[in-house]
ChimeraX commands (.cxc) that place a marker at each C-alpha (Angstrom):
marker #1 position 2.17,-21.43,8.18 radius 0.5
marker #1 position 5.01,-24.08,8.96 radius 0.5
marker #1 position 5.67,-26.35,11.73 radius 0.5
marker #1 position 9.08,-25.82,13.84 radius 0.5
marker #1 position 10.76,-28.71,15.32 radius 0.5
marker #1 position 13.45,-28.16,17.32 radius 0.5
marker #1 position 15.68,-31.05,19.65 radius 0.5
marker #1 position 18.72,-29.81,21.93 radius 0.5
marker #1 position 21.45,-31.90,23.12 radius 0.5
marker #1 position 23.43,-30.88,25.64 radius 0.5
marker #1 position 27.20,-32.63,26.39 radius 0.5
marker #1 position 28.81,-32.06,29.69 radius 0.5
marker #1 position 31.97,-33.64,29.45 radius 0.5
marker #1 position 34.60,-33.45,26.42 radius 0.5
marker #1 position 34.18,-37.28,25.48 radius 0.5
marker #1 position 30.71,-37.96,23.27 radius 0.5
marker #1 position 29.27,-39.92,26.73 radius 0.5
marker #1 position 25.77,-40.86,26.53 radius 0.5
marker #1 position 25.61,-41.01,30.33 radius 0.5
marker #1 position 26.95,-37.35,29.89 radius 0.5
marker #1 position 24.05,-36.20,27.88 radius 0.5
marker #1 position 20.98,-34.75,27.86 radius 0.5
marker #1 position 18.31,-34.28,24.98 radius 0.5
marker #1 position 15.79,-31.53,25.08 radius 0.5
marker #1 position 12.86,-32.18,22.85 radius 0.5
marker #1 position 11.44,-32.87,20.33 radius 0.5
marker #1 position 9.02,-29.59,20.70 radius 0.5
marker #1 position 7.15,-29.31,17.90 radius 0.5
marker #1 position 4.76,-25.87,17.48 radius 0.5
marker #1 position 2.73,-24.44,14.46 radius 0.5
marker #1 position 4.74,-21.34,13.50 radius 0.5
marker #1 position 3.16,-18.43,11.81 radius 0.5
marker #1 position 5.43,-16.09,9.55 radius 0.5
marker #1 position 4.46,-13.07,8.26 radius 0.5
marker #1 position 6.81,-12.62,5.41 radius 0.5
marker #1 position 6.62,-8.69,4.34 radius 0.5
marker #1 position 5.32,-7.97,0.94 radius 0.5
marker #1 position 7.13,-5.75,-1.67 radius 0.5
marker #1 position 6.71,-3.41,-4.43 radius 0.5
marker #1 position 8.79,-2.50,-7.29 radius 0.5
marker #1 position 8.65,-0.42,-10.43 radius 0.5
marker #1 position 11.31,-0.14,-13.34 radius 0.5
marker #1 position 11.82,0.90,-16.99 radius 0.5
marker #1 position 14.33,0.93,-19.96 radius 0.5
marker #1 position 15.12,2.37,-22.82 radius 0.5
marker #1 position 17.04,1.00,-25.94 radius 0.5
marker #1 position 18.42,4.44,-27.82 radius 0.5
marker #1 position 19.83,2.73,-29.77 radius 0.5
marker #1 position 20.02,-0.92,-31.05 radius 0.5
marker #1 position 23.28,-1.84,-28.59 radius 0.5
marker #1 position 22.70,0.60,-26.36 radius 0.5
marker #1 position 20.22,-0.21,-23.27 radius 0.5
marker #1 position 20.17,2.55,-20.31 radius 0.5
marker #1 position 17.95,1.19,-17.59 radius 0.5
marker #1 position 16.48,2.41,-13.47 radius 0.5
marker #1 position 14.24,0.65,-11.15 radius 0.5
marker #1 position 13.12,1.00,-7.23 radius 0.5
marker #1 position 12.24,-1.32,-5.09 radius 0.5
marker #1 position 10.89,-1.51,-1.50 radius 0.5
marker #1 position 10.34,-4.20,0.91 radius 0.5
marker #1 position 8.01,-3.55,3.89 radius 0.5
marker #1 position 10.17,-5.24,6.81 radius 0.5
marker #1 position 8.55,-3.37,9.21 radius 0.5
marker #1 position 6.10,-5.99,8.99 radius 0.5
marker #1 position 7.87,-9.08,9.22 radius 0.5
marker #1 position 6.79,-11.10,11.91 radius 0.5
marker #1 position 7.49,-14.56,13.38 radius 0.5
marker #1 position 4.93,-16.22,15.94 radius 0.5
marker #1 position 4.61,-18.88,18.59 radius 0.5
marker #1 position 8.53,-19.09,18.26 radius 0.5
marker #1 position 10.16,-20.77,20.57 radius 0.5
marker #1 position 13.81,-21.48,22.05 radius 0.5
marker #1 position 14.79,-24.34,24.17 radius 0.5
marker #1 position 17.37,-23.32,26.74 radius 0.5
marker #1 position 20.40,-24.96,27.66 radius 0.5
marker #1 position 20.22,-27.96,30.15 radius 0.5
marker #1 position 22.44,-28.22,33.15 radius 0.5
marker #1 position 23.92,-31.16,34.61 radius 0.5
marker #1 position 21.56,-32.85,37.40 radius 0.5
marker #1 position 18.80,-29.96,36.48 radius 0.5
marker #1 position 15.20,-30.91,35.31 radius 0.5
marker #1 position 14.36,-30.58,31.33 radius 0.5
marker #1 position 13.79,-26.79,30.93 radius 0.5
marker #1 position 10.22,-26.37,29.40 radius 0.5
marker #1 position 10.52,-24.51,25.63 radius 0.5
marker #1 position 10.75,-20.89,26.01 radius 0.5
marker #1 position 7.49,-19.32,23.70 radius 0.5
marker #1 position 7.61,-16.27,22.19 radius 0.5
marker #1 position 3.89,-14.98,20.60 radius 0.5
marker #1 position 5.50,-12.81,18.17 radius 0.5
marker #1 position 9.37,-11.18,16.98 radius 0.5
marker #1 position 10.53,-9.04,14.20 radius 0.5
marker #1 position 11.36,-11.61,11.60 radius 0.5
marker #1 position 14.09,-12.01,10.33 radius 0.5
marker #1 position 16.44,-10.39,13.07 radius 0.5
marker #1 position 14.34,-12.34,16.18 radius 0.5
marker #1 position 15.99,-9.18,18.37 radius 0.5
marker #1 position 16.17,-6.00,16.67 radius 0.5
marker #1 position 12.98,-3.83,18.65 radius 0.5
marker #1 position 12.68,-1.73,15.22 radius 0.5
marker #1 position 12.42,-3.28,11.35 radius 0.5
marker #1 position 12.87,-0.48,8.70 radius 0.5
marker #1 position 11.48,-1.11,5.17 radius 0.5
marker #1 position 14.04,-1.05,2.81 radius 0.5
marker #1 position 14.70,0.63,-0.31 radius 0.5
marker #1 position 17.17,0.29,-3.01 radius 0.5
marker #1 position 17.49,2.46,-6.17 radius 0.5
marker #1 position 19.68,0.98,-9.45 radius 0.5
marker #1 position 20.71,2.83,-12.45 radius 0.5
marker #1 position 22.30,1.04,-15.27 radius 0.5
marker #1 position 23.42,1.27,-18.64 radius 0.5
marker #1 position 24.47,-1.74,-21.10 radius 0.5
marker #1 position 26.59,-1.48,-24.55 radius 0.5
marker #1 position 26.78,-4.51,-26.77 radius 0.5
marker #1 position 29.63,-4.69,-29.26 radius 0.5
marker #1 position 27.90,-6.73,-31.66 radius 0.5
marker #1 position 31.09,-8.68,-34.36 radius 0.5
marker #1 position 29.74,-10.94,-36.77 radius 0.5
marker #1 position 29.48,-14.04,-34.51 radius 0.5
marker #1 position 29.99,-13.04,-31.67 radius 0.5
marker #1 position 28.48,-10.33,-29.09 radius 0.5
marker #1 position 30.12,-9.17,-26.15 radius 0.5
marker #1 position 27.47,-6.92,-23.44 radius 0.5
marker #1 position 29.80,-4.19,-21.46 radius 0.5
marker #1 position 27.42,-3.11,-17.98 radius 0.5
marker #1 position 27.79,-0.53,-15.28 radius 0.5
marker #1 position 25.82,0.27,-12.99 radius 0.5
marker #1 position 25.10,2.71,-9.50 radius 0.5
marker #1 position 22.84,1.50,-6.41 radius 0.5
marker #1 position 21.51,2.49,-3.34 radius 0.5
marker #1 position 20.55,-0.27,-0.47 radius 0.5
marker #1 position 18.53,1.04,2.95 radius 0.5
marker #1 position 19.13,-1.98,5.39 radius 0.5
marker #1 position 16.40,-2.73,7.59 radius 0.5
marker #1 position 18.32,-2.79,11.20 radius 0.5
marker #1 position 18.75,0.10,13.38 radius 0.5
marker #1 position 22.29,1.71,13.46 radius 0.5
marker #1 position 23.30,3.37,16.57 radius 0.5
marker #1 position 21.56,6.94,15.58 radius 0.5
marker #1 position 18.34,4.83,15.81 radius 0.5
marker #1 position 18.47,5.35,11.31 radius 0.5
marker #1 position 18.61,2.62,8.46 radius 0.5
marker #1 position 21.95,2.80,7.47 radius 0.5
marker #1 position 22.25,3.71,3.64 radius 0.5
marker #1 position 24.87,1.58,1.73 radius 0.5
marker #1 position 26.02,2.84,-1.53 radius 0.5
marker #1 position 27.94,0.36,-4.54 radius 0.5
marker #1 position 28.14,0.05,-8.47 radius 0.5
marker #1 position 28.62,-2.91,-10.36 radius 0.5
marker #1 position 30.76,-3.37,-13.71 radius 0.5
marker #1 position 30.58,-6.69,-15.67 radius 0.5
marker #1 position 30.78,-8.14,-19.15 radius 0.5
marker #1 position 30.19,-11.31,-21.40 radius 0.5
marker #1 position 30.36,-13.29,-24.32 radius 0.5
marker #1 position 27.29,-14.20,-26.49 radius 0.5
marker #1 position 28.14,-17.37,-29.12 radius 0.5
marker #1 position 24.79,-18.29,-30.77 radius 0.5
marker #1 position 22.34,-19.21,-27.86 radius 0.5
marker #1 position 25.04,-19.51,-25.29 radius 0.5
marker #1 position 26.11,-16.20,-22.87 radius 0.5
marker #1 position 28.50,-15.97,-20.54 radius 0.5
marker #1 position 28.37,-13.57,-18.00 radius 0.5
marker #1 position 30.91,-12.21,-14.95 radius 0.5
marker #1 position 30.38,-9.04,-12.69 radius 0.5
marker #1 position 31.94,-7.26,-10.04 radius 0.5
marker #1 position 29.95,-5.76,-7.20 radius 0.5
marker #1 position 31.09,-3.79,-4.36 radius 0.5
marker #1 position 29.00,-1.92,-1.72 radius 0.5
marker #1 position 29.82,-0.19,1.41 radius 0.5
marker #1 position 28.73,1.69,4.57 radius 0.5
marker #1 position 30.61,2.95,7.56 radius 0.5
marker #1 position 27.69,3.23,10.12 radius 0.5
marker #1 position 27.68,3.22,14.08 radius 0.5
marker #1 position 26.73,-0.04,15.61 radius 0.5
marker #1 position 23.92,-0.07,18.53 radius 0.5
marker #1 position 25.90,-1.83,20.63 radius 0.5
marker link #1:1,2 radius 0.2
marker link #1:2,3 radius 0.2
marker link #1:3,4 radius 0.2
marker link #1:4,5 radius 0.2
marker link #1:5,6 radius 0.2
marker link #1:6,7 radius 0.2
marker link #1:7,8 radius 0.2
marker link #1:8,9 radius 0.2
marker link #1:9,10 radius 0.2
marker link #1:10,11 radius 0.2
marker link #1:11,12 radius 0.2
marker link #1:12,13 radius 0.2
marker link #1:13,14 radius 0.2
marker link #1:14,15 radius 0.2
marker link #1:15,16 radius 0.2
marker link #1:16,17 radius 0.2
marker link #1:17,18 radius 0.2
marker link #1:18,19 radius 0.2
marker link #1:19,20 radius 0.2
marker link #1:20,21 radius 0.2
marker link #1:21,22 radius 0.2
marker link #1:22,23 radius 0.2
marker link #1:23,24 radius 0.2
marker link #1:24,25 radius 0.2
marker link #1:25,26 radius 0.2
marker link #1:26,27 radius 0.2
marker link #1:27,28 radius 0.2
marker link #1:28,29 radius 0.2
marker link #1:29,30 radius 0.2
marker link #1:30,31 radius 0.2
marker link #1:31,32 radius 0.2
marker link #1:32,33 radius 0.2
marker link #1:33,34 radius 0.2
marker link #1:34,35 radius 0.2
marker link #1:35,36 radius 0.2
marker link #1:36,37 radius 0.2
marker link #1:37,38 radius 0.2
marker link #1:38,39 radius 0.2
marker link #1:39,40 radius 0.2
marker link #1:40,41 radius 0.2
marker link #1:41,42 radius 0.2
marker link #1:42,43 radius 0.2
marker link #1:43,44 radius 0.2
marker link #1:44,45 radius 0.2
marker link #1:45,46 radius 0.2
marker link #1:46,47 radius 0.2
marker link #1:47,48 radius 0.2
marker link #1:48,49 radius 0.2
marker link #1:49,50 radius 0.2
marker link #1:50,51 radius 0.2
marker link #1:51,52 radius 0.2
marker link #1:52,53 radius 0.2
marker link #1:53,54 radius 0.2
marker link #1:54,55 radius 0.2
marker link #1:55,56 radius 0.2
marker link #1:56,57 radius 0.2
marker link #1:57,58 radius 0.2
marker link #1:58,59 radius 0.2
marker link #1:59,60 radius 0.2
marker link #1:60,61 radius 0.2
marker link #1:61,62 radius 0.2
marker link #1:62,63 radius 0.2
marker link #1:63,64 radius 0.2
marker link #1:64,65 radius 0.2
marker link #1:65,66 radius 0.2
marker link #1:66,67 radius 0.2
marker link #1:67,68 radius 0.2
marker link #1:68,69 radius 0.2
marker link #1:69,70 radius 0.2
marker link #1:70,71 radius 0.2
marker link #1:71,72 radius 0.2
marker link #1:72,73 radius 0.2
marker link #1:73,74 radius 0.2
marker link #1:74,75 radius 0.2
marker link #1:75,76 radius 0.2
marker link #1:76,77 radius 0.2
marker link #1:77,78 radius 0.2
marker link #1:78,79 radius 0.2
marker link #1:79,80 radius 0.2
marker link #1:80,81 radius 0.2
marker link #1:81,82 radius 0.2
marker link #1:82,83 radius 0.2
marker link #1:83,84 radius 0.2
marker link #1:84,85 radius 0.2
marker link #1:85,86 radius 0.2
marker link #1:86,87 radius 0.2
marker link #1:87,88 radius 0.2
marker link #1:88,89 radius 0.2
marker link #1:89,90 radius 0.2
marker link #1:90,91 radius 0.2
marker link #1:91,92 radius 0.2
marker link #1:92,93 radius 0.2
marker link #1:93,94 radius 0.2
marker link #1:94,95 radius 0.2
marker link #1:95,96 radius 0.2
marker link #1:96,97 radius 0.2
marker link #1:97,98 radius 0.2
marker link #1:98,99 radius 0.2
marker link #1:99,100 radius 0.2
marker link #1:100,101 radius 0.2
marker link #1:101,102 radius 0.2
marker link #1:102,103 radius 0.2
marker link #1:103,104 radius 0.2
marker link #1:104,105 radius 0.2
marker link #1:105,106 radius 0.2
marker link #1:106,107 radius 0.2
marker link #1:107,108 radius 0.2
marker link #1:108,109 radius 0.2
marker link #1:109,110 radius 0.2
marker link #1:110,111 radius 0.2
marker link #1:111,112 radius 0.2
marker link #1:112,113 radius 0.2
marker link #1:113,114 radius 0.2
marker link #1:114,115 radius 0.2
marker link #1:115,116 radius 0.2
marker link #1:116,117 radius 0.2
marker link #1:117,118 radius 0.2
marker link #1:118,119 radius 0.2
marker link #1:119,120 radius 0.2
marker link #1:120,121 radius 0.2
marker link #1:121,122 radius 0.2
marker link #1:122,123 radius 0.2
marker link #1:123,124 radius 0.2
marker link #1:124,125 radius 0.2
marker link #1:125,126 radius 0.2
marker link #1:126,127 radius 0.2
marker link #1:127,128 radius 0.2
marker link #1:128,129 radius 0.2
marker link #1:129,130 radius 0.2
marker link #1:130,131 radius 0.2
marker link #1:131,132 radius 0.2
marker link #1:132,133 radius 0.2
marker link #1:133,134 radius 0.2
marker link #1:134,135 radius 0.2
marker link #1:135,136 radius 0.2
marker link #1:136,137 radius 0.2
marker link #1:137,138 radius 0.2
marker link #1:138,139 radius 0.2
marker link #1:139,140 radius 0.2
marker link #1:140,141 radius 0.2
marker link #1:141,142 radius 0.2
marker link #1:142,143 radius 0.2
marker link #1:143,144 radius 0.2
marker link #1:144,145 radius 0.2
marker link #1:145,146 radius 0.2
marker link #1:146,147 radius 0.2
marker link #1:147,148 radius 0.2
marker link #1:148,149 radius 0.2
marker link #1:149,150 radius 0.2
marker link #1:150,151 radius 0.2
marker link #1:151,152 radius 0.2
marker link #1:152,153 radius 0.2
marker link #1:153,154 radius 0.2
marker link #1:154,155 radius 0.2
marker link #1:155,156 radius 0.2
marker link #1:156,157 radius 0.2
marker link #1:157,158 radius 0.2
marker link #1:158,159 radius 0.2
marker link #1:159,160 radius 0.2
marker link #1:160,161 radius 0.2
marker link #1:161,162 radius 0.2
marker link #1:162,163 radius 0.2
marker link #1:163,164 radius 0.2
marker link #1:164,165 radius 0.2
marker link #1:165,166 radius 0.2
marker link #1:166,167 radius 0.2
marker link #1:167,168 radius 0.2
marker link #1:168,169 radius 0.2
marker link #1:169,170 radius 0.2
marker link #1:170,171 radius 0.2
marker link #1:171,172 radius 0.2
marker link #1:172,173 radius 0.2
marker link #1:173,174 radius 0.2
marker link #1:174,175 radius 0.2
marker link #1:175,176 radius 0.2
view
């Protein structure tokens, strides 16, 4: 639960003129959002001592998400009456305007080598994933983005420093 508090201010001329103003609010409602749960499972497995090959799966029920007693204010015009709030009892959260959620998935594989010197210890990653977005594509599917990640560090007593790339892509039709 959360409150929303929303204030509009509408200018109608291109010099900040108070006489050329109008405020909308505040409108202040109790807001209800249904934030969708998720569920995960992974596992590892060390080989060997520097070696570290890894998988997990995730999904995240976005089909639920829901927002309720949202509500917009709408633009003012000049010489018109305040508009009243515009209520909503309940959208897809988080898109607001998307008539179909998917739940989304994403698979990872990964593997990790550590090149262990005498002081120091430098981890060498790669890794593969999947990502199922949660919007409709123009088929009326999830699009499916693909990606991999490579990325490295330095380990000098308790200290690591890490850097990664990660790239992921799609080329999907867009509803509109």
């Amino acid at each position: 639960d959360l409150d929303l508090r929303r204030e509009r201010t509408d200018y109608f001329s291109e010099m900040v003129d108070p006489a050329q103003t109008t405020t909308n609010g505040p409108v202040v409602a109790p807001v209800r959002l249904d934030f969708p749960g998720a569920v995960g499972l992974g596992a590892s497995w060390r080989p060997r001592s520097a070696l570290t090959v890894s998988a997990d799966y995730t999904r995240t029920f976005w089909s639920d998400g829901r927002i309720r007693n949202f509500f917009i204010l709408p633009a003012r015009q000049p010489g018109q009456d305040r508009p009243a709030a515009q209520p909503f009892d309940e959208l897809p959260y988080p898109t607001l305007d998307d008539e179909r959620q998917f739940d989304t998935t994403q698979l990872r594989l990964g593997v990790e080598y550590v090149v262990i010197g005498s002081r120091v210890k430098v981890p060498l990653r790669a890794g593969v994933f999947t990502d199922r977005q949660y919007f409709e594509d123009g088929n009326g599917r999830a699009p499916q983005f693909i990606g991999f990640s490579v990325g490295s560090g330095i380990v000098l007593g308790p200290v690591l420093v890490d850097l990664a790339y990660v790239r992921e892509q799609n080329t999907y039709l867009d509803p509109d």
